[in-house]
DRENKOLLO-528369 format. One line per 10 residues: number of its first residue (from 1); for each residue x, y, z of N, C-alpha, C, O. Coordinates in pm, 1 decimal, padded with zeros to 6 digits. Atoms other than C-alpha are relative to their C-alpha. Layout:
N
NUM = X:Y:Z:X:Y:Z:X:Y:Z:X:Y:Z; ...
END
This chain:
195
1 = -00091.9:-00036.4:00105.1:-08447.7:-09555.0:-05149.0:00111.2:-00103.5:-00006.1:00177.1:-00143.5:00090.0; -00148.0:00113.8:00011.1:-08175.4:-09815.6:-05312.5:00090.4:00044.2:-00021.3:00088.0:00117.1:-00120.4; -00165.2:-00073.3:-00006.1:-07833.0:-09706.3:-05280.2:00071.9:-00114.0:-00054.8:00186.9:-00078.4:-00080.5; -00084.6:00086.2:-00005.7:-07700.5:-10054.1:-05363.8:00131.3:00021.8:-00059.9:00234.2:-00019.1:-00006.3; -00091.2:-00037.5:00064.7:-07480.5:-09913.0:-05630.0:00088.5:00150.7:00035.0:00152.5:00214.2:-00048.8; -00071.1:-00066.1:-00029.8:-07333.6:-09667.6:-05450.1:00144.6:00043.4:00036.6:00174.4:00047.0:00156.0; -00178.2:00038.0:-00087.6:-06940.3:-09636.8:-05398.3:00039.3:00172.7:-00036.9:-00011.1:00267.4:-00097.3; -00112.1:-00164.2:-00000.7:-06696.0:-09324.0:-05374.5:-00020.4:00032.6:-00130.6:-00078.1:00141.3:-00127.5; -00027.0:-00027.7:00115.3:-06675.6:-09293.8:-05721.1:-00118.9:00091.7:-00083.0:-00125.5:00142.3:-00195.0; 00168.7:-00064.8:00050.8:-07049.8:-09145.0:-05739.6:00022.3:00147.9:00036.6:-00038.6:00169.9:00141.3
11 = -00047.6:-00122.9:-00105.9:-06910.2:-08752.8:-05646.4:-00152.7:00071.4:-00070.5:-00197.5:00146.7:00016.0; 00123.0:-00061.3:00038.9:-07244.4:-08619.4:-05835.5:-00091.1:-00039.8:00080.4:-00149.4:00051.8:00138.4; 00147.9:00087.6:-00071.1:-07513.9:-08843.0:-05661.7:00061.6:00092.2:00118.3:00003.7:00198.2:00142.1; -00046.5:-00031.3:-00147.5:-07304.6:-08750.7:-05329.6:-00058.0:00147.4:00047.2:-00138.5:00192.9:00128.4; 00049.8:-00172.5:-00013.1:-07314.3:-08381.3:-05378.5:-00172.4:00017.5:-00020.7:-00228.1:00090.6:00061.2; 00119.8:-00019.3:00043.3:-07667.3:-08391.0:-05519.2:-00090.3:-00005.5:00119.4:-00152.5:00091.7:00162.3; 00006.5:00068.0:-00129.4:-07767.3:-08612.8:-05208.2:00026.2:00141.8:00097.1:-00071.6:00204.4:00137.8; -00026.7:-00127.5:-00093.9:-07610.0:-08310.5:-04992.7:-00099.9:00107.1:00012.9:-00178.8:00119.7:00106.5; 00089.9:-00039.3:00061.8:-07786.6:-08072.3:-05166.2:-00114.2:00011.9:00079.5:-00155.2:00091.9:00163.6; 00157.5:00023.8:-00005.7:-08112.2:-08226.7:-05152.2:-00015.0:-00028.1:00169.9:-00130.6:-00019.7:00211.3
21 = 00021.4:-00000.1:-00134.2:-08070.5:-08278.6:-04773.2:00002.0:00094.7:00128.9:-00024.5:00081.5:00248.4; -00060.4:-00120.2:-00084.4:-07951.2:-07933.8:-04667.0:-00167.3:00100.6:-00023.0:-00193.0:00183.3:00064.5; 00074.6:-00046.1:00044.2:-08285.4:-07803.4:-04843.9:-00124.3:-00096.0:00064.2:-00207.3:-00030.2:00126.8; 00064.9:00040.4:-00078.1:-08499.5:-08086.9:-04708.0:00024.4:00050.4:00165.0:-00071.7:00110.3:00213.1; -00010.7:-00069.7:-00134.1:-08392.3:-07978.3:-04355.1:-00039.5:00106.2:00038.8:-00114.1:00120.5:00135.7; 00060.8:-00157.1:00027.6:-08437.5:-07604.0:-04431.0:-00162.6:-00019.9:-00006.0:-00233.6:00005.2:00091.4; 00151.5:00016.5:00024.4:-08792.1:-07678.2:-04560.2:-00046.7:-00098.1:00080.7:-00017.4:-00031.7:00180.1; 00052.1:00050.2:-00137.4:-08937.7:-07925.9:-04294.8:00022.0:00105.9:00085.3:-00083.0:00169.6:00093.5; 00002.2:-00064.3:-00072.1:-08801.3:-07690.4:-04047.1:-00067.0:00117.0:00039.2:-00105.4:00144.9:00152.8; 00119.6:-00098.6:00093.3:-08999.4:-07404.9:-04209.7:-00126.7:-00012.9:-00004.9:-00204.6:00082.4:-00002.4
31 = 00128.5:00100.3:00004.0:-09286.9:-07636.3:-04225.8:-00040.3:-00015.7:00138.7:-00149.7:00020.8:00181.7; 00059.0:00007.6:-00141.4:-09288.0:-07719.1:-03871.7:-00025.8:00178.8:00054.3:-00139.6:00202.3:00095.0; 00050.8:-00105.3:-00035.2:-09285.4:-07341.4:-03781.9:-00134.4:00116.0:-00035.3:-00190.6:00214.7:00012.3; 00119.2:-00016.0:00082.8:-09540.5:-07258.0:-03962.3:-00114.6:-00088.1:00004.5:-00218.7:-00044.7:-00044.8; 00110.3:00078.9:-00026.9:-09765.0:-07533.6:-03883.9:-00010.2:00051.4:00179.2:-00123.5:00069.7:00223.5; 00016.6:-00011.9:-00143.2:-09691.0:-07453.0:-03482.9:-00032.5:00148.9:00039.6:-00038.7:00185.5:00157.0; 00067.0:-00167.6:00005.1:-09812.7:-07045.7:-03567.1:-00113.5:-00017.3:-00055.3:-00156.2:00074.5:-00125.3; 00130.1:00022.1:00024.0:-10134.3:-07204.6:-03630.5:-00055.1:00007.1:-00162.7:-00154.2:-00053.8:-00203.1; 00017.2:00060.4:00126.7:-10118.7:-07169.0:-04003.7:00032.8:-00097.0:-00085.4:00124.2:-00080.5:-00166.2; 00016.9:00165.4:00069.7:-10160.0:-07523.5:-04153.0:-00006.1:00029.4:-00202.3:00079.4:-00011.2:-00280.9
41 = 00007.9:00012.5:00102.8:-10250.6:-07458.4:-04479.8:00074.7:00118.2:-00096.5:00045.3:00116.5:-00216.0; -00118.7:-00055.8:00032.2:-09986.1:-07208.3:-04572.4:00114.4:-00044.8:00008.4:00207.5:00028.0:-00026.0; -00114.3:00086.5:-00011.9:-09727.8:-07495.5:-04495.5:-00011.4:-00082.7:-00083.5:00079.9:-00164.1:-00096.9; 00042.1:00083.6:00112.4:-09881.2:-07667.2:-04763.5:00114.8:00004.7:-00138.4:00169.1:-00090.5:-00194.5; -00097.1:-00036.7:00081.1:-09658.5:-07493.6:-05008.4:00157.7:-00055.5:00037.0:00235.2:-00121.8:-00031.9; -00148.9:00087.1:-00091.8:-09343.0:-07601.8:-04793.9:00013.5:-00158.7:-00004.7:00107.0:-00230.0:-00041.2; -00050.8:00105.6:00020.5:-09417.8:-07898.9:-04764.0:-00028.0:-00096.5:-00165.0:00009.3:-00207.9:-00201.7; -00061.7:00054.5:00186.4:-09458.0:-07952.6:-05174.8:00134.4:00005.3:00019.8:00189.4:-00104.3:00031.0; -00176.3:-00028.9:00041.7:-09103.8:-07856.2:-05192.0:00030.8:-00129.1:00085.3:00073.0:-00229.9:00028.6; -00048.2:00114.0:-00105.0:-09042.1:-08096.8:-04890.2:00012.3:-00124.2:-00107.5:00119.1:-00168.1:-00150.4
51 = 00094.0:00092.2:00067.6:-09241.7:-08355.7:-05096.5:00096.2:00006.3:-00147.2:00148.7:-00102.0:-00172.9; -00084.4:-00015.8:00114.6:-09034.4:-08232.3:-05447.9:00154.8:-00028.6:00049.5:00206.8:-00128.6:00000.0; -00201.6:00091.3:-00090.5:-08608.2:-08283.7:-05225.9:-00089.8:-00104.4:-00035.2:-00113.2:-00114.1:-00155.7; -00008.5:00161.3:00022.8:-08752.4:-08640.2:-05197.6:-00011.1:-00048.2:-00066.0:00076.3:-00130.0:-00095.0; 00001.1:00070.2:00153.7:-08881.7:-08746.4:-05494.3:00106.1:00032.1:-00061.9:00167.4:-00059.5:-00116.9; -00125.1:00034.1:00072.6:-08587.7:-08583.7:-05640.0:00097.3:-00111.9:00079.0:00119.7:-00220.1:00024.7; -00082.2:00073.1:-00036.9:-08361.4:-08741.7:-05415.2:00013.3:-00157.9:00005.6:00110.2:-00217.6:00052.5; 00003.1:00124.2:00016.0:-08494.7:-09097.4:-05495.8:-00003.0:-00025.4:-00156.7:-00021.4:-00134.9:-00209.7; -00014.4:00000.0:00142.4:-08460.0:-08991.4:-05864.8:00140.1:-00012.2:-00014.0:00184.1:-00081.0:-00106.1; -00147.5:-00011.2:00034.5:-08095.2:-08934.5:-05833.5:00044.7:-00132.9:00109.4:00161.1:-00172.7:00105.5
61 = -00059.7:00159.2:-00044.0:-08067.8:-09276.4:-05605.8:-00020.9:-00079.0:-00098.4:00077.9:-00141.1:-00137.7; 00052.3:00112.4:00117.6:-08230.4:-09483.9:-05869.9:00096.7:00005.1:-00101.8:00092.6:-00104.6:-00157.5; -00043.7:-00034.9:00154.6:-08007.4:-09374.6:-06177.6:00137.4:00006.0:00065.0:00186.4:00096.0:00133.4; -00080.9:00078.2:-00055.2:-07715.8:-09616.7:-06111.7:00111.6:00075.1:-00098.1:00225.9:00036.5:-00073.5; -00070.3:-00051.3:00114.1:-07542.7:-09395.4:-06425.5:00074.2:00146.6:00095.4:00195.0:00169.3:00101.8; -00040.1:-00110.4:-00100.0:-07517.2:-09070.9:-06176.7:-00033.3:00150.5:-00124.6:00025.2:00258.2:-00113.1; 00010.4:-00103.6:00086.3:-07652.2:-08843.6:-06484.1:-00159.1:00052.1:00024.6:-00208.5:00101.7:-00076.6; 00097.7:-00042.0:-00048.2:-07979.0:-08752.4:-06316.2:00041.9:00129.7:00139.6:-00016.5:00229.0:00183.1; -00034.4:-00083.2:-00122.0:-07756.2:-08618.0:-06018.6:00057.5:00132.8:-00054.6:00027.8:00248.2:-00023.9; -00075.2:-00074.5:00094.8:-07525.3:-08461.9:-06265.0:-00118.9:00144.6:-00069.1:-00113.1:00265.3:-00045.7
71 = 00040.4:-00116.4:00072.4:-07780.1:-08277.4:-06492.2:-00096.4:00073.5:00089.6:-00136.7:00186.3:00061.2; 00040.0:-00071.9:-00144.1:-07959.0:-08207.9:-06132.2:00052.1:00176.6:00000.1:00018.0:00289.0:-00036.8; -00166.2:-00089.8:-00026.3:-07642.4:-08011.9:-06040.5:-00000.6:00119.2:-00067.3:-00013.1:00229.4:-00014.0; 00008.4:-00085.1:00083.9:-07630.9:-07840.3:-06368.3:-00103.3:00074.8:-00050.0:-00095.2:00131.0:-00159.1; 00086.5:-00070.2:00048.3:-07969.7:-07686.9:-06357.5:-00104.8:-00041.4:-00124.1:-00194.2:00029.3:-00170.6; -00010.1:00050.2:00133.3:-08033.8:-07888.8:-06647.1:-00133.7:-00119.7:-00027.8:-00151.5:-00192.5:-00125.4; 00100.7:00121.8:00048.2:-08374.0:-08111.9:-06558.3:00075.2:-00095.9:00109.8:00150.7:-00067.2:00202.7; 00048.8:00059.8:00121.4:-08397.0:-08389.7:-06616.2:-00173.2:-00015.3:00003.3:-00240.6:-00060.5:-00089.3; 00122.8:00067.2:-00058.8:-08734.6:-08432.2:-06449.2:-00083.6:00086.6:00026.4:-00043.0:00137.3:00131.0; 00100.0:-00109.9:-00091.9:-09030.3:-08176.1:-06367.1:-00066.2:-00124.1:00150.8:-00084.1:-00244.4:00169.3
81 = 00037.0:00037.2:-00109.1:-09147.3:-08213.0:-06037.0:-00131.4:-00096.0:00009.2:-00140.1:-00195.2:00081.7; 00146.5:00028.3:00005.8:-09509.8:-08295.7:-06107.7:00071.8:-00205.1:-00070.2:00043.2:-00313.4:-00019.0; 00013.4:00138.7:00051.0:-09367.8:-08615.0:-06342.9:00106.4:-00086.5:00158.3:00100.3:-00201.4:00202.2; -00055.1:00092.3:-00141.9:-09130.3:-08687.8:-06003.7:-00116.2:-00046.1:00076.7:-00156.4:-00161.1:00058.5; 00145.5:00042.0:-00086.0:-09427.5:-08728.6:-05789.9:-00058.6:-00085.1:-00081.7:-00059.4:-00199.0:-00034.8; 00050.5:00127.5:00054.6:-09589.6:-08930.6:-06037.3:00042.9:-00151.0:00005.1:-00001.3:-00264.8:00021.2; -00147.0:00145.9:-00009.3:-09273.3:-09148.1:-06049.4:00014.2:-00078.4:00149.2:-00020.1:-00194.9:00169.3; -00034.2:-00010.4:-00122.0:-09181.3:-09148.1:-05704.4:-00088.3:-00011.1:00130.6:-00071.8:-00084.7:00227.9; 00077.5:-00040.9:-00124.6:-09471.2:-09000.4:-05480.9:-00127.4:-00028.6:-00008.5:-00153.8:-00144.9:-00039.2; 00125.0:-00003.5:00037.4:-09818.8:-08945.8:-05506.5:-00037.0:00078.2:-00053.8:-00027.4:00185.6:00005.5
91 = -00016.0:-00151.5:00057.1:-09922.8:-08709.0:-05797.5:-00206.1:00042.9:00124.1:-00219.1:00158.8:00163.3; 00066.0:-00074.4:-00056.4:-10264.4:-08653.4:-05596.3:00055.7:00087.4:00151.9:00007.5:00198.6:00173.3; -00060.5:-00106.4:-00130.8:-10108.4:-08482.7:-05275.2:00070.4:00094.5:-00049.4:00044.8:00205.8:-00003.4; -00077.8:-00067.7:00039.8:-09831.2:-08329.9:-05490.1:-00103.5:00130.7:-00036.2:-00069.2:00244.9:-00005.5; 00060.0:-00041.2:00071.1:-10138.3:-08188.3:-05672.8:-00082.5:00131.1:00070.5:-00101.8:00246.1:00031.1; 00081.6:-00057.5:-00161.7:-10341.3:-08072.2:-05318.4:00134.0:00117.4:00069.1:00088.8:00229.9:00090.1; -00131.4:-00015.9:-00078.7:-09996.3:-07948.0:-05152.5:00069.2:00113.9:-00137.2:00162.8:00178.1:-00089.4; -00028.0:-00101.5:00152.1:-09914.1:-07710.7:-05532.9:-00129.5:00087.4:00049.8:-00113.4:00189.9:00116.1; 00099.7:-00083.8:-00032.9:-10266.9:-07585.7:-05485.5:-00017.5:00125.0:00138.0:-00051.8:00242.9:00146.1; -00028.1:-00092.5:-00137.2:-10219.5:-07454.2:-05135.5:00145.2:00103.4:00027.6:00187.1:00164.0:00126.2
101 = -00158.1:-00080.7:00018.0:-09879.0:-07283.0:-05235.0:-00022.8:00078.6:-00076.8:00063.5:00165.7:-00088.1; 00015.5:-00105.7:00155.9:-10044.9:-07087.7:-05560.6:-00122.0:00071.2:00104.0:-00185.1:00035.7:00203.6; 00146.3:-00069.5:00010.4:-10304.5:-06824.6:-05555.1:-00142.6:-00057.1:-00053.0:-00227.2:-00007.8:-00127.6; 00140.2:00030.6:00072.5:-10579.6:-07036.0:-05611.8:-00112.1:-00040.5:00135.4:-00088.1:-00068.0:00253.0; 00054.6:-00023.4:-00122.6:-10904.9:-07040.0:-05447.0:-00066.0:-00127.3:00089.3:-00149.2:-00116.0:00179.3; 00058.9:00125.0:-00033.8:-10975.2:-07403.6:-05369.3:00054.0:-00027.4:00121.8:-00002.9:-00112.3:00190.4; -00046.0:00033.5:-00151.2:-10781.8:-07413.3:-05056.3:-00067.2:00060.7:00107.3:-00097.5:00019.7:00219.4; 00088.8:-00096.7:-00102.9:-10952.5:-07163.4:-04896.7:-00142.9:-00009.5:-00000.6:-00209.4:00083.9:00044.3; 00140.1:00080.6:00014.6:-11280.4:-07339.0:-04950.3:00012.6:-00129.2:00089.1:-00061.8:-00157.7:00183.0; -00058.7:00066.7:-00100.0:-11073.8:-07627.2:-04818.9:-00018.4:00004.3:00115.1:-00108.0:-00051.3:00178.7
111 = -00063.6:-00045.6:-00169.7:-10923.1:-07492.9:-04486.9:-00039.7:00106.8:00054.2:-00016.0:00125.0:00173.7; 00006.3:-00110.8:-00058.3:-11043.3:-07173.8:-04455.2:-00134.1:00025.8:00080.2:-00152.6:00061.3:00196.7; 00136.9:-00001.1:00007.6:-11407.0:-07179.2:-04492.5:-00087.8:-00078.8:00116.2:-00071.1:-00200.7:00117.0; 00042.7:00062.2:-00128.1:-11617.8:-07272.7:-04162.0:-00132.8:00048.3:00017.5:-00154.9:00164.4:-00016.9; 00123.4:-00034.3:-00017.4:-11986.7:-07274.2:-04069.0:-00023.2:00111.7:00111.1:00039.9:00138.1:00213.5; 00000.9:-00151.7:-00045.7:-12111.8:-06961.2:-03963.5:-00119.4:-00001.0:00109.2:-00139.6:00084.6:00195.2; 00146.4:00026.2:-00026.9:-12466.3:-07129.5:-03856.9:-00028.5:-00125.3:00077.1:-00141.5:-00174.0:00081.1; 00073.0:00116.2:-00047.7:-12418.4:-07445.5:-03643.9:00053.1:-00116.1:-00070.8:00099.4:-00213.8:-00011.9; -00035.8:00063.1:00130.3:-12338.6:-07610.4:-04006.1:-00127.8:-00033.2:-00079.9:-00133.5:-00069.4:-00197.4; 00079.1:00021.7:00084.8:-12692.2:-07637.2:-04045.1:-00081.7:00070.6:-00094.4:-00150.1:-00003.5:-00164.9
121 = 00027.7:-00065.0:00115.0:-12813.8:-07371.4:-04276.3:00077.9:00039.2:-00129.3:00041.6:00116.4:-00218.0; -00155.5:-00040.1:00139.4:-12494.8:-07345.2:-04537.4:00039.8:00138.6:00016.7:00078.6:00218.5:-00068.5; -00058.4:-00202.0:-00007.8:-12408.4:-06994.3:-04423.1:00198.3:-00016.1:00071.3:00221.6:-00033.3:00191.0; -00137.1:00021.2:-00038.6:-11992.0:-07023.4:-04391.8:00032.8:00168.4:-00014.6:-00035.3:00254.9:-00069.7; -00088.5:-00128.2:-00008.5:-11731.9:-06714.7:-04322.8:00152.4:-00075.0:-00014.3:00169.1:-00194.9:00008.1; -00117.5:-00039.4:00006.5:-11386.0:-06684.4:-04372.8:00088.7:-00032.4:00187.9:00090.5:00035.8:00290.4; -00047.6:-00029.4:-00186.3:-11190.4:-06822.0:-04034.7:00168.4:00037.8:-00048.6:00254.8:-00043.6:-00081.1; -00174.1:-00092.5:00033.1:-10835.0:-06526.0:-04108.2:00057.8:-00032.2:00141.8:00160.6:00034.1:00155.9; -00070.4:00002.4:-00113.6:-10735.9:-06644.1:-03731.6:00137.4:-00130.2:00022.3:00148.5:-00239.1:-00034.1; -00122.6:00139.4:00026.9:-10420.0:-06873.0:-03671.7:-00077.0:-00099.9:00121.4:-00100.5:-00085.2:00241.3
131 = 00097.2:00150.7:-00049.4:-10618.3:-07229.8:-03599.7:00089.7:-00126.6:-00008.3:00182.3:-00129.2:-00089.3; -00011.7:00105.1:00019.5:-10533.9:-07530.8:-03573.3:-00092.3:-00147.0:-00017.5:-00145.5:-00181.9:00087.9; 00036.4:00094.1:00003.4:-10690.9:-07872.0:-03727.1:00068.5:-00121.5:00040.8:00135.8:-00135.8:-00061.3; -00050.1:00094.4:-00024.2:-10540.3:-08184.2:-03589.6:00033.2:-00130.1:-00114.7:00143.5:-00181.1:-00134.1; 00007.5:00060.8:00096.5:-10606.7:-08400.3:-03848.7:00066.2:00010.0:-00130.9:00108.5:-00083.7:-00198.6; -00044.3:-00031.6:00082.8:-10491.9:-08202.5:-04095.9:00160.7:00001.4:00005.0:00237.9:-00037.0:-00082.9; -00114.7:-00028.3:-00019.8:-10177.5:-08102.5:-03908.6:00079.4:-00129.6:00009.2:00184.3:-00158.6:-00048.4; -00078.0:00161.0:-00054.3:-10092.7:-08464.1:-03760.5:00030.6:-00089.6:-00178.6:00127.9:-00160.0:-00205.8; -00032.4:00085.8:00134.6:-10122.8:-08611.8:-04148.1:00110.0:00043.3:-00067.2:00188.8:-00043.0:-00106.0; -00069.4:-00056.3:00018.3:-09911.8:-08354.7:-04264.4:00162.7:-00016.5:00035.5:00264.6:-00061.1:-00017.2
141 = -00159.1:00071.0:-00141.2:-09629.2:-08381.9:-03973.5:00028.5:-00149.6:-00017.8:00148.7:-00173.5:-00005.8; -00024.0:00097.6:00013.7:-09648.6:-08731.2:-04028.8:00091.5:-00068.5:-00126.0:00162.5:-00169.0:-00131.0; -00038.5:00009.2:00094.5:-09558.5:-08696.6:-04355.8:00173.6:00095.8:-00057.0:00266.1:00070.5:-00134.3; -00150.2:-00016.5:-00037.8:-09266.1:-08489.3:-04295.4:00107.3:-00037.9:00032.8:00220.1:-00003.4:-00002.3; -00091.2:00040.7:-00085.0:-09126.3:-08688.7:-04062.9:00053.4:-00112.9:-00101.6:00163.3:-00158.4:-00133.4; 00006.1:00185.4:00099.0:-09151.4:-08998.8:-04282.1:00179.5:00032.9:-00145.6:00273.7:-00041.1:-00174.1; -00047.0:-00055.6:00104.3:-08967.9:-08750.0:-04585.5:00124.5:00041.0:00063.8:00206.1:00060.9:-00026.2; -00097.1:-00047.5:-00087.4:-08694.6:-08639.9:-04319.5:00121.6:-00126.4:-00022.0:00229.9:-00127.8:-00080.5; -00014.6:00155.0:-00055.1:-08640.3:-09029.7:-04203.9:00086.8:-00028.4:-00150.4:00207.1:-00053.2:-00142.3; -00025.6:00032.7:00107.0:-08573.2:-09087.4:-04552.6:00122.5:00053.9:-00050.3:00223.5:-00012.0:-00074.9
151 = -00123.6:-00095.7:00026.5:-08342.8:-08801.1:-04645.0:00106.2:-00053.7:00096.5:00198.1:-00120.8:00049.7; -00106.9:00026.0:-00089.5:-08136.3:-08853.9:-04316.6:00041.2:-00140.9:-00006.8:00132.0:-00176.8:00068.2; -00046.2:00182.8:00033.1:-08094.3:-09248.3:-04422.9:00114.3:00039.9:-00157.4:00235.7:00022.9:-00168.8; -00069.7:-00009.7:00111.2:-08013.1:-09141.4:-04794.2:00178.9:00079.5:00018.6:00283.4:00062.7:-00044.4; -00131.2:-00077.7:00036.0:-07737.3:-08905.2:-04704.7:00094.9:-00037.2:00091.0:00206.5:00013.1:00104.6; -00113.4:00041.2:-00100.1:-07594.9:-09105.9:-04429.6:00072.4:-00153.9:-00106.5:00180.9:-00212.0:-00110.4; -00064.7:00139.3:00082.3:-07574.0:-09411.2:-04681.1:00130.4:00105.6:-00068.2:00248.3:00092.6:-00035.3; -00092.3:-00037.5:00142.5:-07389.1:-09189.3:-04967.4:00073.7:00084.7:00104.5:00033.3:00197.7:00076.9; -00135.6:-00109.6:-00096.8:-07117.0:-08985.6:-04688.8:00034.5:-00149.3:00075.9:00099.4:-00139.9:00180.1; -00066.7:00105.4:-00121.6:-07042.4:-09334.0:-04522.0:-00041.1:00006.0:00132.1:00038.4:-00016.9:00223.2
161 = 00040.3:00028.6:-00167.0:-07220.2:-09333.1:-04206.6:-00145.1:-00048.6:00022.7:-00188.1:-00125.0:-00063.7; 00103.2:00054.5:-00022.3:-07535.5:-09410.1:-04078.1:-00042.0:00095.7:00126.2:00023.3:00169.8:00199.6; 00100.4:-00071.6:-00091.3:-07869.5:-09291.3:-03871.5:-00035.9:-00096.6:00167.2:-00122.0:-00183.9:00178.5; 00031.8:00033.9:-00081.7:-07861.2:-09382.1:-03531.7:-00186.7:-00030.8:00029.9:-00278.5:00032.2:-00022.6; 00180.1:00006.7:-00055.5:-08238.4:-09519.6:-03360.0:-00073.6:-00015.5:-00154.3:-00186.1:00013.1:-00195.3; 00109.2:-00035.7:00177.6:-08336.2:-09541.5:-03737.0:-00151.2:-00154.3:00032.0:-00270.4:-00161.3:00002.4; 00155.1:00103.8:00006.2:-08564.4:-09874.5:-03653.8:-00066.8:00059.8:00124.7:-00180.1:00015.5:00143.2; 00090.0:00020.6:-00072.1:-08654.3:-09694.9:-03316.4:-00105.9:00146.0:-00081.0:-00205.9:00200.3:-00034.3; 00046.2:-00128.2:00082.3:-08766.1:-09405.3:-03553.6:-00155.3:-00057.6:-00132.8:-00264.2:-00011.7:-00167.6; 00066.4:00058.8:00119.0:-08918.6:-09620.6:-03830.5:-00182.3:-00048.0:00102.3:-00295.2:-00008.0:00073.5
171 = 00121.9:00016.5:-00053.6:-09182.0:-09776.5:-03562.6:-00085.0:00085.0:00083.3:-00193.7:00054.3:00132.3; 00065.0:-00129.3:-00034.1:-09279.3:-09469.7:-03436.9:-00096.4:00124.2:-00134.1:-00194.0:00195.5:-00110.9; 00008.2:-00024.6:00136.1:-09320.6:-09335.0:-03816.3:-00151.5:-00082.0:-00027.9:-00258.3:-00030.8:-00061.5; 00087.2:00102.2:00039.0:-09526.9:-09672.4:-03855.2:-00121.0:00083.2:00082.7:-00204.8:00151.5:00023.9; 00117.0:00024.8:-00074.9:-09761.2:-09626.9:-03587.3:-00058.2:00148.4:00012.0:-00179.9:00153.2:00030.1; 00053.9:-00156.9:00077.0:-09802.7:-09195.0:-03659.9:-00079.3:-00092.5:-00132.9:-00198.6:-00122.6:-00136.1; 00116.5:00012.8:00174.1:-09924.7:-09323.5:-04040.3:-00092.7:-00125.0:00046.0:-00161.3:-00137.8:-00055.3; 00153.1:00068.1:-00049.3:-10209.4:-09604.1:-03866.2:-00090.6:00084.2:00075.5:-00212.3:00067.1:00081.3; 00107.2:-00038.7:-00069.0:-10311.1:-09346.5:-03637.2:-00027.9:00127.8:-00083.8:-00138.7:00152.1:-00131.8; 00078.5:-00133.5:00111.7:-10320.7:-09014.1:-03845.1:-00004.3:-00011.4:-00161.1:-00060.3:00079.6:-00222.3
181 = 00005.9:-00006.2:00139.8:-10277.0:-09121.7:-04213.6:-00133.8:-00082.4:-00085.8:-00198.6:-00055.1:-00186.8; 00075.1:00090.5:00031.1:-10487.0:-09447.4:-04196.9:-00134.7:-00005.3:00055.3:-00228.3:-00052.3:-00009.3; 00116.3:00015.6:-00082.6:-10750.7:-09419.6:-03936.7:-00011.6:00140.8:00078.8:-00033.4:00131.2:00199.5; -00032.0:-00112.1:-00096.7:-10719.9:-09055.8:-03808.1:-00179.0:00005.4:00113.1:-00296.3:-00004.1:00076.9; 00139.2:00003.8:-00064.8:-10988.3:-09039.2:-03521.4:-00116.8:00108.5:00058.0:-00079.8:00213.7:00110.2; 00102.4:-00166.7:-00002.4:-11311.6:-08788.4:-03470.5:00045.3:00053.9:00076.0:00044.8:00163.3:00019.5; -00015.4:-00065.5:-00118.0:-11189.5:-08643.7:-03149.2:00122.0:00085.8:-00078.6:00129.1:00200.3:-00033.9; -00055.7:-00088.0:00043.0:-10908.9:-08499.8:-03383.3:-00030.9:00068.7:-00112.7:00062.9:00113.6:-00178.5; 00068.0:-00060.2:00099.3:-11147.6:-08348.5:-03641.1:-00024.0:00164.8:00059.8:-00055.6:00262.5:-00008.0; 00088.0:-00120.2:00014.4:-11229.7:-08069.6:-03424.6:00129.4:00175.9:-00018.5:00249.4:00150.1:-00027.3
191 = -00029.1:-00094.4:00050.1:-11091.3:-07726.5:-03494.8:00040.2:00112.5:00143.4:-00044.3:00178.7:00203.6; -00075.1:-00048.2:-00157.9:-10864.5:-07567.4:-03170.7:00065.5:00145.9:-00028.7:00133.8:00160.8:-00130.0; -00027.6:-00135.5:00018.8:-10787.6:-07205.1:-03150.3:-00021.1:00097.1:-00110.1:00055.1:00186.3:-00147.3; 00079.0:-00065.1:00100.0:-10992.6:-07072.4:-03401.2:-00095.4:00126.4:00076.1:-00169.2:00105.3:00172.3; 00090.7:-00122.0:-00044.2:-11161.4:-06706.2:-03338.7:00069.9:00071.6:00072.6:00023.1:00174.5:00121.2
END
């Protein structure tokens, strides 16, 4: 996120910034508890919202005018979420990460759904137990952290201060998204406290 144009005089961005960081915190935090009670794909919804603070909050850095923060503020738009993510994020995850937050039944075909038979006759059931996937969870978490990292930079720029360890944070960040985003590996495919 570019802050370059940032000075005192921005009291909308600032507050907005606040805001959007008091609610990112809330939601990650939410997110992690909920991913560590074994339901993963019920944090899905959480972390959209997670995923929606940031994109806004790099909507109201970008807009050097401070009337994105402003009509923020006022309830007022300017932006649906879905075109933030487009802008900002990725609209396919936004898209995956909405789905798992609504009543719809594609997630649970997704995440839920598990072979009943071995895998080799197509006979699946319903796994209702709190599980954990690794893969799923570690991409996820990774992606939190990354959306956190970000927030806690943005709101230390616009209040005057700064994020301690932020580069020893960033290469730790790095090397989470090569091992679970980019290359996640079979040994964390398999499916742990299920049944």
């Amino acid at each position: 996120m570019c802050l370059a144009h940032v000075g005192s005089s921005h009291s909308y961005l600032r507050r907005a910034i606040l805001l959007l960081s008091a609610l990112a915190l809330r939601t990650a935090r939410a997110t992690l508890l909920v991913v560590a009670a074994g339901y993963e794909p019920e944090a899905h919804g959480l972390k959209r919202r997670l995923s929606e603070v940031h994109e806004r909050a790099q909507a109201v850095a970008a807009d050097e005018s401070g009337q994105h923060a402003q009509d923020w503020l006022e309830g007022e738009g300017p932006s649906t979420p879905r075109k933030l993510a487009g802008k900002f994020g990725s609209l396919e995850l936004f898209d995956m990460y909405s789905a798992g937050g609504h009543a719809d039944p594609h997630p649970v075909y997704w995440w839920l759904m598990v072979p009943t038979d071995g895998g080799g006759g197509g006979n699946h059931g319903l796994n209702m137990h709190p599980h954990r996937q690794p893969t799923q969870s570690n991409a996820l978490l990774t992606q939190v952290a990354t959306e956190c990292r970000d927030m806690a930079h943005v709101l230390a720029i616009t209040q005057g201060g700064r994020v301690d360890g932020l580069a020893d944070l960033d290469g730790r960040i790095k090397e989470a998204i090569g091992r679970y985003l980019e290359s996640p590996s079979p040994a964390d495919e398999e499916v742990v406290g299920s049944g």
